[in-house]
N, C-alpha and C positions, 0 to 999 in steps of 0.2 A: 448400489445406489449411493449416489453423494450427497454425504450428510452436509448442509449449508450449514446449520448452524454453528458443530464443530471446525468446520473451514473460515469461520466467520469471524467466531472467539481465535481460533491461531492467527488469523491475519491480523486483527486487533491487537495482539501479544507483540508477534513481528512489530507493526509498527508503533508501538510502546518502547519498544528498546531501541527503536531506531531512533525515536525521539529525543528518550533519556541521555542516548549516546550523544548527539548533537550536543544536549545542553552540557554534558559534561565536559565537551569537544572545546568549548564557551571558557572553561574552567568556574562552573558554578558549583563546584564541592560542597559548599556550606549550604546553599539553599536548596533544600529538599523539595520545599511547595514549589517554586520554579521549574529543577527537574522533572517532579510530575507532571506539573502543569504544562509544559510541552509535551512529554511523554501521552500525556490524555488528548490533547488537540491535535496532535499526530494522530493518536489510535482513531480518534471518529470524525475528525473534520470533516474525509473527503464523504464517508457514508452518511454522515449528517444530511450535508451539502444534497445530496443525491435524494434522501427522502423526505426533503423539505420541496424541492422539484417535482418530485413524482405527489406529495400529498400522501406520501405514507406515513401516518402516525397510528400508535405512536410509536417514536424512533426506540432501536432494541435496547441502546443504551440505558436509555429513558426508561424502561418498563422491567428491563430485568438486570441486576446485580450484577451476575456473573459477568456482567462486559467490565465493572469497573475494577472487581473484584481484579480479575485478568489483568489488565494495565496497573493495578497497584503490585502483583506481583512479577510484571514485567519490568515493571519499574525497578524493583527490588533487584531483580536475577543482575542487571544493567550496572547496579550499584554495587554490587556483593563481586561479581566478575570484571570490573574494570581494571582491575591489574594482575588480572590471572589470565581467562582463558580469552576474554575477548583483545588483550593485549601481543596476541600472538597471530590475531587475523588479520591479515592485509585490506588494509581501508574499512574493518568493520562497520562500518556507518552505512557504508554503498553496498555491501552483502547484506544486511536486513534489509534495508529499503528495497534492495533490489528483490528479495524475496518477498518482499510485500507487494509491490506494486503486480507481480505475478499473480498471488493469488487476488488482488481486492479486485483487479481489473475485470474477472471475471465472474466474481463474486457479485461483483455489483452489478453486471450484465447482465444475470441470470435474474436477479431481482426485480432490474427494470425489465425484462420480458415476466416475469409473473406479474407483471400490473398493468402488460396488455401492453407495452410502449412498441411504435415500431421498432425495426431492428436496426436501424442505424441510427435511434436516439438509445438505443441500450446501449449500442457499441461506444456511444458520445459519454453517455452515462455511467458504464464500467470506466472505462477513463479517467472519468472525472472523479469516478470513488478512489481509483488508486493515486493518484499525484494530487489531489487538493490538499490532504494533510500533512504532506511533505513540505507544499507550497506556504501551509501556514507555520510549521517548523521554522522551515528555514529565515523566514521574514520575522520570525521573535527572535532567533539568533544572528540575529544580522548578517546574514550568506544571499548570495545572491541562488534565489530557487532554480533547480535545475532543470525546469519546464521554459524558464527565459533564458540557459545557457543554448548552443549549437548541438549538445551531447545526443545522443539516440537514446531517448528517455520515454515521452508521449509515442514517440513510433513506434518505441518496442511494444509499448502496450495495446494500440490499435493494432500492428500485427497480430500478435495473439485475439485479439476481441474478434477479427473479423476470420481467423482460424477457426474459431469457437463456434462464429454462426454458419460456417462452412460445413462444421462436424456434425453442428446441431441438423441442419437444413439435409444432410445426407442420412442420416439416422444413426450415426456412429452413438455408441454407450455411452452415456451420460457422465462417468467417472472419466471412463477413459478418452473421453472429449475434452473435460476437467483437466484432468492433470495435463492432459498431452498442450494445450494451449498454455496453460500458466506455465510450464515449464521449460516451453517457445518464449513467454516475456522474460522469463530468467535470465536464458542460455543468454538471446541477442541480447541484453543487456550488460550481461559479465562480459560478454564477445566484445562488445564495445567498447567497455569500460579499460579492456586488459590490450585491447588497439589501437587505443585513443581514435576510434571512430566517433564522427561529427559527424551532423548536415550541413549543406552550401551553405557557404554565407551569403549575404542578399546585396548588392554594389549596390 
């Protein structure tokens, strides 16, 4: 059975250090409230976003600790590892995110279907949990977001969403519908990323 809310706190983490890394990408060394402070708006914007749409309060952040708890020691791992191990990974910034948007995508799928949403507003919805706090990252760091770049970024993730209600709608096991869809937005992501795959441009 898959545990949401342990998946929930890790993706939150994921994207804390995605954020962190961003801000320290900035060269913001000295400001630590900065740091987090993106690192925190990354971790919950897009899930915010999402149960403030749906009318679910109150939000997890909101009601329980361990979500900030997680992002301040996300934050920490971000800062303690910047010139060690995360220094050794090719583009680390786009390997958490991209492991983020995997899991939130679905994460937040399965949420908007526990509140009854059709399934192609959950699928809109997962979506919208994983790339909204990316989207507001990037706009504090002045990057242009990668949801208004050409990249295979929102696609990978609606591919996986709509895998998920595929797996769901067949009655394939709930874990292994989990994992096998986030780890479908992973792959086509890295896959992209490491082939400099785009979508058309629009003349």
């Amino acid at each position: 059975m898959v545990n949401w809310y342990w998946i929930d706190l890790l993706g939150t983490g994921v994207f804390a250090v995605s954020g962190a890394l961003s801000a320290l990408g900035k060269k913001m060394y000295h400001d630590l409230f900065g740091i987090f402070f993106v690192g925190f708006l990354t971790a919950v914007g897009g899930g915010t976003l999402r149960d403030i749409i749906m009318g679910a309060y109150p939000i997890a952040w909101i009601r329980d600790p361990n979500y900030l708890l997680t992002i301040i020691g996300s934050v920490g791992i971000a800062l303690a590892g910047r010139r060690w191990w995360f220094g050794r990974l090719r583009r680390p910034l786009l390997v958490f995110d991209t492991i983020g948007i995997g899991l939130y995508t679905i994460l937040g799928m399965q949420k908007a279907l526990s509140f009854a949403v059709n399934d192609w507003a959950a699928m809109l919805l997962g979506v919208m949990s994983a790339i909204f706090g990316g989207v507001i990252r990037d706009t504090l760091v002045n990057d242009l977001p990668l949801i208004f770049d050409r990249q295979v970024y929102a696609t990978a993730c609606l591919a996986g969403a709509i895998l998920f209600w595929v797996g769901r709608s067949a009655g394939v096991d709930p874990t292994v519908n989990f994992w096998l869809a986030s780890s479908t937005i992973t792959i086509i992501r890295l896959v992209a990323i490491r082939y400099g795959w785009a979508l058309p441009r629009i003349n």
